[in-house]
C-alpha positions in Angstrom: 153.8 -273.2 53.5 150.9 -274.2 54.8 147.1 -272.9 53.8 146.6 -272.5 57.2 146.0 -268.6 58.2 146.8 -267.2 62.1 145.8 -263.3 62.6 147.8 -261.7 65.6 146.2 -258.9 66.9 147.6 -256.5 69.5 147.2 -253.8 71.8 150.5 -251.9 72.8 150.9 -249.2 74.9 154.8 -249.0 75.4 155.6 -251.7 72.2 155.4 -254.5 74.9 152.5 -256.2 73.4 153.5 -255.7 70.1 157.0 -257.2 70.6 155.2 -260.7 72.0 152.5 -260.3 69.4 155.6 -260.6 66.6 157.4 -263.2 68.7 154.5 -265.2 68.1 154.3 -264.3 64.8 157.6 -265.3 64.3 157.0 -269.0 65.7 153.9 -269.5 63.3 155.9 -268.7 60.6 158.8 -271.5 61.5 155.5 -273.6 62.1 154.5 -272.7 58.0 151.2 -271.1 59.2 150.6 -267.7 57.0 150.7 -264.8 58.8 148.9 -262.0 59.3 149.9 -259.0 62.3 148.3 -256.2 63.3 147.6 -253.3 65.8 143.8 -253.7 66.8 142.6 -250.5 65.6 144.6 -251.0 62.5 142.0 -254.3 61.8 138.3 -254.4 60.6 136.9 -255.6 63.5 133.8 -256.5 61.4 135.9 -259.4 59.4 136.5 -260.8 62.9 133.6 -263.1 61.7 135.6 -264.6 59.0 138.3 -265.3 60.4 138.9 -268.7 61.7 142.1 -268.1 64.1 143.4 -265.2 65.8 145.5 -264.7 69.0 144.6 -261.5 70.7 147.5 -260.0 72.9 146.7 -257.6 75.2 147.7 -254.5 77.4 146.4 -253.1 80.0 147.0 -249.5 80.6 146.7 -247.5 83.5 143.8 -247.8 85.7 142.8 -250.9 84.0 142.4 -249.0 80.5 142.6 -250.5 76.7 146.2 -249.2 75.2 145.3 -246.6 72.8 145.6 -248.7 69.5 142.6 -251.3 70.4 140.2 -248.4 72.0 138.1 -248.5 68.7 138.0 -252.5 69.0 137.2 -252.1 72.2 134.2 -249.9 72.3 132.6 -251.9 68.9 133.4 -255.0 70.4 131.1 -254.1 73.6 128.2 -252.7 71.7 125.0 -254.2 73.1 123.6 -255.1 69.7 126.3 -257.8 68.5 124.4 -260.8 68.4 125.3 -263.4 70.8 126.9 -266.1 68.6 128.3 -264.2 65.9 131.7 -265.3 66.8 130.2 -269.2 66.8 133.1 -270.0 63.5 136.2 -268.3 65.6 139.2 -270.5 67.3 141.0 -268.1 69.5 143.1 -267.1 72.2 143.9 -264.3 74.8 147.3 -263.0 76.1 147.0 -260.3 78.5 150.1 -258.6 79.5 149.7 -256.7 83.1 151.9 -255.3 86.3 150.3 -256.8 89.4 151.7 -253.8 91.6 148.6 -251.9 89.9 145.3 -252.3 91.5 143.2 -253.5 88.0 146.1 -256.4 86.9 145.6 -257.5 83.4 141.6 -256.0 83.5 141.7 -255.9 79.6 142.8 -259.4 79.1 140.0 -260.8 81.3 137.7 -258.8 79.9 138.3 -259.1 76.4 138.1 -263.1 76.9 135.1 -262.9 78.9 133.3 -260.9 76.0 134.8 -263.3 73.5 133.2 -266.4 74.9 130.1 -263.9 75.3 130.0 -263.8 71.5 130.4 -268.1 70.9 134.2 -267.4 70.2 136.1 -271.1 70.5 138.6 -270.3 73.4 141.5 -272.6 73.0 142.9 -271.8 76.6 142.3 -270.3 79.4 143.8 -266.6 79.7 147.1 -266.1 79.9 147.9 -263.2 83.0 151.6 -262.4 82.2 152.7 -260.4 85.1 155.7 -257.8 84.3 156.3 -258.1 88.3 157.4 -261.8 88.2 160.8 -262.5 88.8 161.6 -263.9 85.4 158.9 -261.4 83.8 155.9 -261.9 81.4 157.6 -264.9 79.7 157.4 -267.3 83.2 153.4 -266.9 81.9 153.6 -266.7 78.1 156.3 -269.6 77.9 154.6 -272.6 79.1 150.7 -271.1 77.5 152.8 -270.5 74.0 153.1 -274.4 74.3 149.8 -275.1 75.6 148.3 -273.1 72.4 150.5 -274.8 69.4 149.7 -278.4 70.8 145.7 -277.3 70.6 146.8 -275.9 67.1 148.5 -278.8 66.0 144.8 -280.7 67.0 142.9 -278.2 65.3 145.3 -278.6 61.7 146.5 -281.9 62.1 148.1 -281.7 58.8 150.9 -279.2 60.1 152.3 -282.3 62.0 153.9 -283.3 58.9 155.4 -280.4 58.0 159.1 -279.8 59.3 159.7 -276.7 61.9 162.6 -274.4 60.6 165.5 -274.3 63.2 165.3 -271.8 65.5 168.7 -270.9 64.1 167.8 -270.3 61.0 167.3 -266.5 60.2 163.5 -265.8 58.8 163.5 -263.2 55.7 163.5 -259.7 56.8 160.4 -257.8 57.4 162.2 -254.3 55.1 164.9 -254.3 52.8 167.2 -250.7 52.6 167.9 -249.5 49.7 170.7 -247.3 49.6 170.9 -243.8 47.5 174.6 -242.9 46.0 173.0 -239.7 44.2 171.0 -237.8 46.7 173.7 -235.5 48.5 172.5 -233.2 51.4 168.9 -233.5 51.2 166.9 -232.1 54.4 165.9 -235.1 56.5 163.8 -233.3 59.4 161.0 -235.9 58.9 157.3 -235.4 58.4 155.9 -231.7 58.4 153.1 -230.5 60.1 149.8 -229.8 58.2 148.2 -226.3 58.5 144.7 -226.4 60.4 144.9 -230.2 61.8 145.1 -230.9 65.4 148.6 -233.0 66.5 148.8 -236.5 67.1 151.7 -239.0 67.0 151.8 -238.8 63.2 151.8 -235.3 62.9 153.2 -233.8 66.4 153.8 -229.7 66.7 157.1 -228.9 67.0 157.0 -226.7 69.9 159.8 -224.4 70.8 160.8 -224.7 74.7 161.0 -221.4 76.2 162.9 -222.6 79.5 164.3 -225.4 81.2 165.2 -224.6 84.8 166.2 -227.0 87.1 164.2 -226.7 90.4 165.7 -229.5 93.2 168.7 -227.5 94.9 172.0 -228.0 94.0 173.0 -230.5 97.0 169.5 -232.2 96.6 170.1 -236.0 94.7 167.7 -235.9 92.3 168.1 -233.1 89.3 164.1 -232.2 88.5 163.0 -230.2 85.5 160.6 -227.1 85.3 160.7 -227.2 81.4 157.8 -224.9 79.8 157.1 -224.9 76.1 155.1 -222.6 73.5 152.6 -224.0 71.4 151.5 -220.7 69.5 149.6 -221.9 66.4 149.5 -225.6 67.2 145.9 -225.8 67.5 146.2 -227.8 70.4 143.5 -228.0 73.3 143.7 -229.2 77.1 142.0 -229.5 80.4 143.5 -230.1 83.7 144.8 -234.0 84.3 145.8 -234.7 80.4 149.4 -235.2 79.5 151.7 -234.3 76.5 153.2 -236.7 74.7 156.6 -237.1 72.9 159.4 -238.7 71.4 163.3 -238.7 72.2 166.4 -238.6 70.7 169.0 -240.8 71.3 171.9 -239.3 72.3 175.1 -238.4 69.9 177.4 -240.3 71.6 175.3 -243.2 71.6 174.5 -242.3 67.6 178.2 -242.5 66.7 178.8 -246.1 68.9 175.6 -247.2 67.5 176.6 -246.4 63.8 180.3 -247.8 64.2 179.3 -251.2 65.6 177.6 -252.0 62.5 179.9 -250.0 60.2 176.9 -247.8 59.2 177.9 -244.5 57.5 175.7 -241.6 59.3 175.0 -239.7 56.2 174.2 -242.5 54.1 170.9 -242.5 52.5 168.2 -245.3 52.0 164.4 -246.0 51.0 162.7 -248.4 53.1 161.2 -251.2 51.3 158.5 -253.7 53.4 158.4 -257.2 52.7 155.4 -259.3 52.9 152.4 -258.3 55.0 154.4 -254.9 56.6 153.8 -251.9 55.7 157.0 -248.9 56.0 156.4 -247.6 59.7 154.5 -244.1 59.9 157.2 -241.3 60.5 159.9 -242.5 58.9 160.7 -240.1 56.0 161.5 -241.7 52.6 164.1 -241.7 51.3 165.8 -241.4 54.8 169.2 -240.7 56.1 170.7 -243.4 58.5 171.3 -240.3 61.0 167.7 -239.9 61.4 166.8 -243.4 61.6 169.3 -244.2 64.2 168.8 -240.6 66.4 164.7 -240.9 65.8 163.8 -244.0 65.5 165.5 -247.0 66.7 165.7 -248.5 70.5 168.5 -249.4 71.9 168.7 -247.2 75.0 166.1 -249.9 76.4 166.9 -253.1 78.1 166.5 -255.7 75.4 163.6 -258.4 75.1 164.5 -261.9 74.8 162.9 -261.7 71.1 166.3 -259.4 71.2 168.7 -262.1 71.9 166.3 -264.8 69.7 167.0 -262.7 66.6 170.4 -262.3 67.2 171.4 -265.6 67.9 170.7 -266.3 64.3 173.6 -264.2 63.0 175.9 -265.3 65.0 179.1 -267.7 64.0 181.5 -267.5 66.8 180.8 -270.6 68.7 181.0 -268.9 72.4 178.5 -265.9 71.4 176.7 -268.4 70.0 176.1 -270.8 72.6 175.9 -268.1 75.0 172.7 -266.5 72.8 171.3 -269.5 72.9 170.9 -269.7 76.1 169.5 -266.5 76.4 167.1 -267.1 74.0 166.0 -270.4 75.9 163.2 -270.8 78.4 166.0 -272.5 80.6 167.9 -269.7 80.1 165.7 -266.7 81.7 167.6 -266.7 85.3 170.7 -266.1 83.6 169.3 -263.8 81.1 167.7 -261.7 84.2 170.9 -261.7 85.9 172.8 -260.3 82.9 170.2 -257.9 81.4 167.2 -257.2 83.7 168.8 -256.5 86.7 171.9 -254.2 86.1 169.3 -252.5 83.2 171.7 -253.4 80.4 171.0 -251.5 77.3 170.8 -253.2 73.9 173.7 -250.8 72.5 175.5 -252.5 75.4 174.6 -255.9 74.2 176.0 -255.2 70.8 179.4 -254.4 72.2 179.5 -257.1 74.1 178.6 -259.8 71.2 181.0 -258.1 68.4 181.1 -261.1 66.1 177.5 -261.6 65.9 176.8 -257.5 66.1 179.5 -257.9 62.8 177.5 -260.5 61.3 174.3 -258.7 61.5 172.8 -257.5 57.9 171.3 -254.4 57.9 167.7 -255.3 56.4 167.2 -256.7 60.0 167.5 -253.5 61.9 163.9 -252.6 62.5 163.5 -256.1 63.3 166.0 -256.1 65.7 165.5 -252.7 67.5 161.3 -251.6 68.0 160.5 -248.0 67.4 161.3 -245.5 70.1 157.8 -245.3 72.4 156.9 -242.0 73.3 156.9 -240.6 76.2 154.0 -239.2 78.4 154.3 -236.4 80.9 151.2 -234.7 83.5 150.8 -231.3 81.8 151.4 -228.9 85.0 149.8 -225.9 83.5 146.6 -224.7 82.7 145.3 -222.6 79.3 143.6 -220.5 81.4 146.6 -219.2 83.1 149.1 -220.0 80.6 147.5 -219.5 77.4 149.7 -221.1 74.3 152.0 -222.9 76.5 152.8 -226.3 78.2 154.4 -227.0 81.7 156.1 -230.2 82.5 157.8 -231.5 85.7 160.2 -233.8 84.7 162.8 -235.9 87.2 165.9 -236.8 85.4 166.4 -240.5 85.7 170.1 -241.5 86.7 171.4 -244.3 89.1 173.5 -246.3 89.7 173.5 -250.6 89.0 176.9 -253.0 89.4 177.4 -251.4 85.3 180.6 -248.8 85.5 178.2 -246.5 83.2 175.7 -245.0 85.6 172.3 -245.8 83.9 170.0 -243.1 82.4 166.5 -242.1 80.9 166.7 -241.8 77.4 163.7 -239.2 77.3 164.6 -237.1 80.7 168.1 -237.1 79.9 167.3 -235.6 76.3 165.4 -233.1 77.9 167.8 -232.5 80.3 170.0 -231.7 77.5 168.3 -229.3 76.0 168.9 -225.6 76.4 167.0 -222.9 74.8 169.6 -220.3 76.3 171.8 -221.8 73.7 169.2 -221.4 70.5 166.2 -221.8 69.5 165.4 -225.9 70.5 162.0 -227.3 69.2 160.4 -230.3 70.5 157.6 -232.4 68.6 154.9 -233.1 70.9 151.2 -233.7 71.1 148.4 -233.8 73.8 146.3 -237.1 75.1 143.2 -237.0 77.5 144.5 -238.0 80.3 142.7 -240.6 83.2 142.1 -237.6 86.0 138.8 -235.8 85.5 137.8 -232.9 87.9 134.5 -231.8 88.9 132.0 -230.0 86.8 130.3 -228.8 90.0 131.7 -225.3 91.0 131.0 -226.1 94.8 132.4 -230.1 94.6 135.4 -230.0 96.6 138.5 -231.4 95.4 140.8 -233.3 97.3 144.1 -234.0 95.8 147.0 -236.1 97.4 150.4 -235.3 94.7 153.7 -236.3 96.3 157.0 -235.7 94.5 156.8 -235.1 90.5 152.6 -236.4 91.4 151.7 -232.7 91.9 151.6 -232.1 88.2 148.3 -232.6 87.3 147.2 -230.8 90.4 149.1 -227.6 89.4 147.2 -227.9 86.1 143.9 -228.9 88.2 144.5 -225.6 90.7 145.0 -223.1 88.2 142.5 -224.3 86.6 139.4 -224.3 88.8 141.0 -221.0 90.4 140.6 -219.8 87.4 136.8 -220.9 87.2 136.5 -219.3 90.7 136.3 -222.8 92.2 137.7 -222.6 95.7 137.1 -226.0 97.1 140.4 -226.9 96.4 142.6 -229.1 99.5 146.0 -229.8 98.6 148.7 -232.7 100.4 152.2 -232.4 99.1 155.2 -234.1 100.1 158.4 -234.0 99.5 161.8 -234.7 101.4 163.0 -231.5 102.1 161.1 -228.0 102.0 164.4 -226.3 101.2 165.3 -228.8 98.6 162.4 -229.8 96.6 159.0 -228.2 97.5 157.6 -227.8 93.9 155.9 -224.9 93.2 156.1 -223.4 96.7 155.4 -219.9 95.7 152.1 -220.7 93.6 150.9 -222.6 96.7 151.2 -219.4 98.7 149.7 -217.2 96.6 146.4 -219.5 96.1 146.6 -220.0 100.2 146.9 -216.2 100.7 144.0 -215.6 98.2 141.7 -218.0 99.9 141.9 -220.4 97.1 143.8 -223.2 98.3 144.0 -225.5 101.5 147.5 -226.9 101.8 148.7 -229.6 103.5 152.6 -230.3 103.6 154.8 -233.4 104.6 158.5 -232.9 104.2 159.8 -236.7 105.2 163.5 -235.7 106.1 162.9 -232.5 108.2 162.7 -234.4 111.1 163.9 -237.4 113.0 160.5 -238.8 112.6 159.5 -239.7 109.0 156.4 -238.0 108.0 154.5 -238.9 104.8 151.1 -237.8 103.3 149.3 -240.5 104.4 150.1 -239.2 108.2 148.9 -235.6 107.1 145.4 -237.4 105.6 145.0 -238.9 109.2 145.7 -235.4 111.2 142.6 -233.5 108.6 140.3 -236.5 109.7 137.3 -234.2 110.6 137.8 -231.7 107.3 138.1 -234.7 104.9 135.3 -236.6 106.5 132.9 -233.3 106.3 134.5 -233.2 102.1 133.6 -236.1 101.0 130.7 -237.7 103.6 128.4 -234.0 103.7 130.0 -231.9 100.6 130.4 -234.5 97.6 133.8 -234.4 97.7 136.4 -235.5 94.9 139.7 -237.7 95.9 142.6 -237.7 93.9 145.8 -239.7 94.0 149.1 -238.8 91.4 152.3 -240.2 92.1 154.4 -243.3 92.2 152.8 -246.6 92.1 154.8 -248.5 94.7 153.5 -247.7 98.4 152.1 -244.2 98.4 148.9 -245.2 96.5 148.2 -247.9 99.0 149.0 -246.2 102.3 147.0 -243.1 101.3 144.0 -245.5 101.1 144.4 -247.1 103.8 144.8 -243.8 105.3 141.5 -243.1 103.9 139.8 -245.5 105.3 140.9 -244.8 108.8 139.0 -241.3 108.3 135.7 -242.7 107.5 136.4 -245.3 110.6 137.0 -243.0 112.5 134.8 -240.0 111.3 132.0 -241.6 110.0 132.4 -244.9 113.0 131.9 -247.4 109.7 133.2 -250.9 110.1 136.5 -251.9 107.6 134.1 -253.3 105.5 131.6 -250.4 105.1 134.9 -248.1 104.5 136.1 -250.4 101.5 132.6 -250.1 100.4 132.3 -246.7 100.4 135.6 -245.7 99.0 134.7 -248.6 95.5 131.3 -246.3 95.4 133.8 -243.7 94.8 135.8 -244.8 92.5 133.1 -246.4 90.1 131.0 -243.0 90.3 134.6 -241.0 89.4 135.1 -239.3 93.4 138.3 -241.5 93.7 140.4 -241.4 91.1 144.4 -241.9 90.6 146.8 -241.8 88.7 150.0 -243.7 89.5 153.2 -245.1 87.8 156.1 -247.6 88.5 
């Protein structure tokens, strides 16, 4: 192997980042560069100036936020007080990972690369801009720059040249090795307790009983929504209108039993997780550990495989038509057909293992957790408020199910698990913990507040309402839409009760009551004159919560109209006036896909 050191560093969010940040990894090694991978904020960012080369590969979250693991990087990296060259010795290179149907695509890439070459950093290429919303995914952008960056580190180290690449065939040593138990009979396996007196997080979440989980769409409506509330006596945990809980699922039984039986894995079987190398046993896995609770708690394979999926398994395989067929999935030629099998009918990776039985039969255990990533949790609007509700969260969950050319209809592994849940039927406890979340309401008791929640987007602004009611903050204008009023007007009756006490302005757009459709954006247009007086005379807040794909965008444009129209500025001056917003925090959203 080669003297020759590359650092990876990532910044995940949903494991994305992370899975191309050991993709890479796993290239260097068959290159026989050393290898070093870590999360961000798992890194000394002070060494940074020792190090000679690094790939960074990045996330952006949200509204054009850092993913949680790299926000410590992130705010020492932009200190004002790093001198200007002290990066002069680093050869390096950024991979930002984005979703161009969000308004700030791949803003943490750019600017991470921008501050870099602030610093003296060596940029080997240009940034990479993977774009999730490409036809072929991140990988039509990370295949050909991958290229671009060995060539320039092949000129860098010329003495790699003569080294021989391993086959991409060839299987790379295991990252664990399991070490199974024969002795150890019917040991508890619940996982890692909570400490007395900390607040939770992701390595310690509460386990908080749920106290009901009503469905609240009618029966004949499509779309089964959850009311689900929990109680979080004693957790210690502390929250403010707009943050969200966070948590992990379980993988169903059914899929623990197939899961098990397709690589001949005995459920009660017992192991200790030994790391290999530079990785370290991940946090939350108890040791020792039953396979149960690995493969319920741990392991992904409800997702739609990556093509590092198909990669790894292609090395195991021995039948010569699996075989050729994982090659080609594993190949850059390859990606149209790989979409077409995976991607589009949302295949699952379970379902990939019964369809490749002699490789899935092949596969050795100690490759598992490189196989399968850690289940990503899950983050939900909290749609209550301590002041209301003291000691308990409120979610609104929508139970994802359709339908693709698969028989099996396809499902969301942490909806459905809620779904599943019923506290009528004993006492059901569900680890969780709470993040800040991106919507931030005014201080100001007399600052209006504006807020534009659609569908399952009215969360926050449930939280937000009984909040500042609360607070005896009245300002408060409300736009909600839904299909049908009889079928799923969320929180109908708390709406009244704030509009009879004088609390509450509400504005309603039910899309299928009528022939004509009628959507929020056209409700936004009708209140011209009371928005206008909001935000132009009263220093009003806007807010947007909902899904990402045209609501956001209409309801802008919406926007805009109104200060046309109300305030006779040109389509300039409106675009003007609604960026003042957003960077002074009167327009904010909050929007998924």
């Amino acid at each position: 192997m080669s003297t020759t050191t590359l650092l990876i560093l990532y910044g995940s969010q949903t494991g994305t980042a992370q899975d191309v940040a050991e993709r890479i990894g796993r290239q260097a090694q068959r290159r026989w560069l050393q290898v070093r991978i870590a999360p961000l904020d798992g890194y000394n960012v002070a060494n940074l100036i020792s190090e000679s080369l690094v790939v960074f590969v990045c996330a952006t979250t949200g509204q054009g936020d850092p993913p949680d693991n790299m926000k410590n990087f992130w705010q020492f990296l932009f200190r004002k007080s790093l001198p200007t060259g002290s990066l002069c010795q680093l050869d390096c290179a950024v991979l930002g990972l984005g979703d161009s149907s969000y308004p700030k695509f791949n803003f943490v890439g750019k600017k991470l690369h921008k501050r870099l070459l602030q610093l003296g950093a060596n940029l080997l290429l240009p940034v990479a801009l993977a774009d999730e919303q490409h036809d072929l995914g991140s990988d039509a952008v990370i295949d050909p720059w991958l290229a671009s960056f060995w060539g320039k580190v092949f000129t860098l180290y010329p003495s790699l040249t003569s080294l021989v690449a391993l086959r991409e065939d060839e299987p790379l040593p295991p990252r664990f090795t399991f070490h199974f138990l024969d002795d150890l009979k019917d040991q508890m396996d619940d996982g890692p307790t909570m400490p007395e007196g900390i607040v939770p997080s992701q390595a310690h979440p509460f386990p908080a009983k749920m106290v009901s989980n009503r469905r609240v769409t009618h029966p004949s409506h499509f779309q089964d929504v959850r009311h689900i509330e929990f109680d979080i006596t004693g957790s210690n945990i502390q929250f403010n209108a707009g943050d969200v809980v966070m948590m992990c699922p379980c993988n169903s039984e059914e899929d623990v039993q197939q899961f098990c039986q397709l690589l001949r894995l005995n459920p009660s079987s017992q192991f200790i997780l030994k790391a290999t190398g530079n990785a370290t046993v991940p946090v939350g896995l108890p040791q020792p550990c039953t396979v149960r609770y690995l493969v319920e708690r741990f392991l992904d394979f409800a997702m739609v495989p990556r093509r590092s999926f198909f990669e790894l398994l292609f090395t195991f395989a021995t039948n010569e038509l699996e075989r050729e067929k994982l090659e080609e999935f594993s190949s850059a030629q390859g990606q149209d057909e790989l979409h077409d099998y995976c991607n589009r009918p949302r295949r699952t990776a379970l379902e990939v293992l019964a369809d490749f039985p002699h490789a899935t039969a092949d596969l050795k255990v100690d490759y598992i957790l490189d196989l399968f990533p850690k289940i990503q949790p899950r983050s939900f609007s909290i749609a209550s408020a301590l002041q209301a509700q003291p000691c308990r969260i409120e979610i609104l969950v929508a139970v994802v199910r359709y339908k693709t050319k698969l028989y099996k209809p396809r499902k969301g592994l942490c909806s459905s698990w809620l779904a599943s849940l019923d506290p009528m039927e004993g006492e059901v406890c569900v680890p969780l913990w709470v993040k800040q979340g991106t919507l931030k309401f005014p201080k100001d008791a007399n600052a209006p507040a504006i807020m534009i929640g659609p569908g399952t987007g009215v969360a926050p602004f449930r939280s937000a309402l009984q909040e500042r009611t609360a607070q005896g903050k009245k300002a408060n204008v409300l736009f909600f839409g839904c299909r049908s009023e009889a079928r799923d007007f969320y929180f109908s009756a708390d709406w009244e009760e704030m509009t009879k006490a004088g609390q509450l302005n509400l504005f309603t757009a039910f899309s299928r009551d009528q022939e004509d459709k009628i959507y929020v954006q056209h409700r936004v247009k009708e209140q011209s004159k009371l928005l206008w007086d909001l935000i132009a005379n009263k220093n009003g807040y806007f807010y947007i919560a909902g899904n990402a794909k045209q609501m956001p965008t209409s309801v802008c444009e919406a926007v805009k109209e109104v200060f046309q129209q109300e305030g006779g500025l040109s389509l300039e001056e409106s675009d003007q006036m609604l960026a003042a917003m957003e960077r002074t925090g009167r327009y904010q959203s909050e929007t998924w896909s």
